[in-house]
C-alpha positions in Angstrom: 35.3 62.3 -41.5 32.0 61.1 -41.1 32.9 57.8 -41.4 35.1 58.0 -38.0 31.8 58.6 -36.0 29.5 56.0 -37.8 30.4 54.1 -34.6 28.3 56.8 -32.2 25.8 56.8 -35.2 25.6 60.4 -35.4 25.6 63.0 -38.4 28.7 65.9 -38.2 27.4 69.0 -39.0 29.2 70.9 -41.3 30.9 73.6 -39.5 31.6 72.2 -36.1 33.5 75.1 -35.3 30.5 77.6 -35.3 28.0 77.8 -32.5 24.8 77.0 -34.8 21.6 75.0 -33.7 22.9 72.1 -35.7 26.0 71.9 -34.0 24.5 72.4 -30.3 21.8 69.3 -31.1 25.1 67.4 -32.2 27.0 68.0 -29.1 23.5 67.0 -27.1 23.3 63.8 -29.4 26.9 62.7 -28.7 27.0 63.3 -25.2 23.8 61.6 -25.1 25.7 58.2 -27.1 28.6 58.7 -25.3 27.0 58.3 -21.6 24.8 55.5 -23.3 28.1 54.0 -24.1 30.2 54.6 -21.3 27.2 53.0 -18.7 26.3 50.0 -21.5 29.1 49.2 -24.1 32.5 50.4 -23.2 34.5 48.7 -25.8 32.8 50.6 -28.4 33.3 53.9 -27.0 36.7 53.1 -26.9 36.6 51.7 -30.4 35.3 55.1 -31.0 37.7 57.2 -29.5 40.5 55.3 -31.1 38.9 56.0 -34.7 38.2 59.1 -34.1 41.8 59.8 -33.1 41.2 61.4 -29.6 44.6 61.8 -27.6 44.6 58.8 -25.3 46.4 60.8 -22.6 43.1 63.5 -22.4 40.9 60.6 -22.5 42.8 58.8 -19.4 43.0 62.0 -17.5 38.9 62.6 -18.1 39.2 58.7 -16.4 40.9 59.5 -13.9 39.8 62.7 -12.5 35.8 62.5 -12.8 33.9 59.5 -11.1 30.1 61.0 -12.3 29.6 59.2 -15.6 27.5 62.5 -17.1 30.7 64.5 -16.6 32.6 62.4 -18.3 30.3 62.4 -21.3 30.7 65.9 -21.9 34.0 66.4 -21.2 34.8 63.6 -24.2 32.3 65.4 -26.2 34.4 68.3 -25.7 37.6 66.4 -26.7 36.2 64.6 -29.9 34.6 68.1 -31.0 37.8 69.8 -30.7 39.8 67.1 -32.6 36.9 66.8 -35.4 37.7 70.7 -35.9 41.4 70.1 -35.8 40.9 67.8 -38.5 38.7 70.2 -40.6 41.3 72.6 -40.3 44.3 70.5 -41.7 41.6 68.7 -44.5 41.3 72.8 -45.2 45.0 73.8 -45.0 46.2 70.9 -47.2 43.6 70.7 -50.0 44.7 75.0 -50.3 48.1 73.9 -51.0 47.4 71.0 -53.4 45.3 73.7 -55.2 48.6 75.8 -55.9 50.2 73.0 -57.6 48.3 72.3 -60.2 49.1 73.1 -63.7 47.8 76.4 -65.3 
């Protein structure tokens, strides 16, 4: 997973889903890329957001209904956060049932 936000440069912590310290300075660091990108290198963010596999429609809608650059930041934070811990979940749910069929 880390490897789909090389592009932003930033470490994943490694439970995104808990409210920690680590996870707060992430969000602060991404949003912090993101509005860097969004204001200075667009085609990466989007680059970014394809890797990362963020739901184009969200993404356009964020576009569409927020003209204050900052705002849009966070709410793609928001989005990218929620779909790295969608991930984490299915990486989870999968390697449990590979587990159960192994051999004894």
């Amino acid at each position: 997973m880390n490897k789909s936000l090389e592009i932003f440069e930033i470490p994943i912590p490694e439970h995104p889903e808990l409210d920690t310290p680590d996870v707060s300075l992430f969000k602060a660091r991404l949003t912090k890329q993101l509005h860097f990108l969004l204001e200075k290198d667009t085609a990466t963010l989007w680059n970014g957001l394809y890797r990362i596999d963020v739901s184009e429609k969200k993404v356009k809608e964020i576009f569409e209904g927020i003209p204050d650059s900052g705002e849009i930041a966070q709410r793609l934070c928001t989005l990218i956060v929620e779909r790295l811990i969608q991930k984490m979940k299915i990486r989870r749910a999968y390697s449990s049932d590979s587990d159960l069929d192994k051999p004894l």
